[in-house]
C-alpha positions as CSV (number, residue, x, y, z in Angstrom):
1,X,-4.5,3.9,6.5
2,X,-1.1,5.5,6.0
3,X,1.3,5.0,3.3
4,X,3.0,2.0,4.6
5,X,-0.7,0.4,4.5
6,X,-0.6,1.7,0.7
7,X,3.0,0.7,0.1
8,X,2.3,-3.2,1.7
9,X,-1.0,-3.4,-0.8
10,X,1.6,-2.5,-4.0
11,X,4.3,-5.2,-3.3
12,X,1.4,-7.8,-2.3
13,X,0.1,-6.8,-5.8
14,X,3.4,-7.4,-7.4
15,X,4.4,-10.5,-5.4
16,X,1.2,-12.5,-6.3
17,X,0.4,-13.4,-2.5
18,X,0.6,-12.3,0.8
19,X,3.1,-14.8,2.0
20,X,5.7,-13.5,-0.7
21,X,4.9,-9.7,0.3
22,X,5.6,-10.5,4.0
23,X,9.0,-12.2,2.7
24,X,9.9,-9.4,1.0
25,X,9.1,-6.5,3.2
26,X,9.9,-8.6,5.9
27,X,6.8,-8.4,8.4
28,X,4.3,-11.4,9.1
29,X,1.7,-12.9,7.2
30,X,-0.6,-11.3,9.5
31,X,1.0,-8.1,9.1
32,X,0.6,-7.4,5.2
33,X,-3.2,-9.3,5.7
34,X,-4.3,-6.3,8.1
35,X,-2.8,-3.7,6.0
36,X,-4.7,-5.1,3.1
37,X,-7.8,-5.2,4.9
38,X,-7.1,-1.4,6.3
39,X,-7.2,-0.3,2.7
40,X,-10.0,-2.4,1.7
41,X,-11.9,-0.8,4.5
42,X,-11.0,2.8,3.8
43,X,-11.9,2.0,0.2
44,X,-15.2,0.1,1.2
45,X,-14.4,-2.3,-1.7
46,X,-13.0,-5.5,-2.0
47,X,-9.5,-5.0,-3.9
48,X,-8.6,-9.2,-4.6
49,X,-10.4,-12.1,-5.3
50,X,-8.5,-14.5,-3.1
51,X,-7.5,-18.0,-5.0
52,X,-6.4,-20.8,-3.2
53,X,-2.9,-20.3,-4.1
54,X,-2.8,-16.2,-4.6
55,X,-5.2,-13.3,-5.6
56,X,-5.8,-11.3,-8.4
57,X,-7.2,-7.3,-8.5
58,X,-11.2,-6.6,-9.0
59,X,-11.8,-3.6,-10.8
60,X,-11.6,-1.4,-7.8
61,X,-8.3,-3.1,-6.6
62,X,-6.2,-1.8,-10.0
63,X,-8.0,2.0,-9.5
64,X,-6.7,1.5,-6.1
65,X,-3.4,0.2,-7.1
66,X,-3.1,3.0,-10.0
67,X,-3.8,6.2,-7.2
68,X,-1.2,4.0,-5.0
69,X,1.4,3.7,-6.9
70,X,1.3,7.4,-8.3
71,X,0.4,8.7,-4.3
72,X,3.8,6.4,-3.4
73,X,5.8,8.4,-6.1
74,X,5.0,12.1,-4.8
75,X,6.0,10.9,-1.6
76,X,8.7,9.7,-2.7
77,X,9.3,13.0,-4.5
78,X,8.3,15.1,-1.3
79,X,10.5,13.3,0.7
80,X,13.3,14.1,-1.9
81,X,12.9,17.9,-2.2
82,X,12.4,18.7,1.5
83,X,14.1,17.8,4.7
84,X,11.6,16.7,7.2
85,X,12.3,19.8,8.9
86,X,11.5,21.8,6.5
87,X,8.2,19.5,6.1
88,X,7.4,20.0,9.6
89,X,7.7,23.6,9.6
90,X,5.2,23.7,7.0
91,X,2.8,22.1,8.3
92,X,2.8,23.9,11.3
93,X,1.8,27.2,9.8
């Protein structure tokens, strides 16, 4: 799992399904499915209850989506403050 993997389970969350996630990030259905299931299996949880036209979030899937969203934002942050340069440097000491 990476944050791509985290990223993909945020916008499925928001879009409602996983065919309006693949729109929007612009990968295939199967694409954003594996990502999901990458998470789920890092998470040993089920995250959705899958509908026939959608999904919705168990109780592990919003604790998931909550450390998401907040892991998403310091990277977003890290990735502000420091070149990646400067990120590879340090973690190469």
């Amino acid at each position: 799992m990476n944050l791509v993997m985290l990223n993909t389970f945020v916008v499925a969350t928001q879009a409602g399904s996983i065919a309006a996630a693949a729109k929007k990030l612009s990968y295939s259905d199967s694409t954003v499915s594996y990502h999901i299931r990458e998470v789920e299996k890092l998470c040993r949880a089920r995250l959705y209850e899958r509908e026939m036209w959608g999904f919705h979030l168990t109780k592990e899937g919003r604790l998931v989506l909550d450390v998401s969203r907040r892991l998403l934002l310091v990277a977003d942050e890290l990735n502000s403050v420091a070149a990646p340069s400067q990120i590879a440097q340090v973690a190469a000491r």
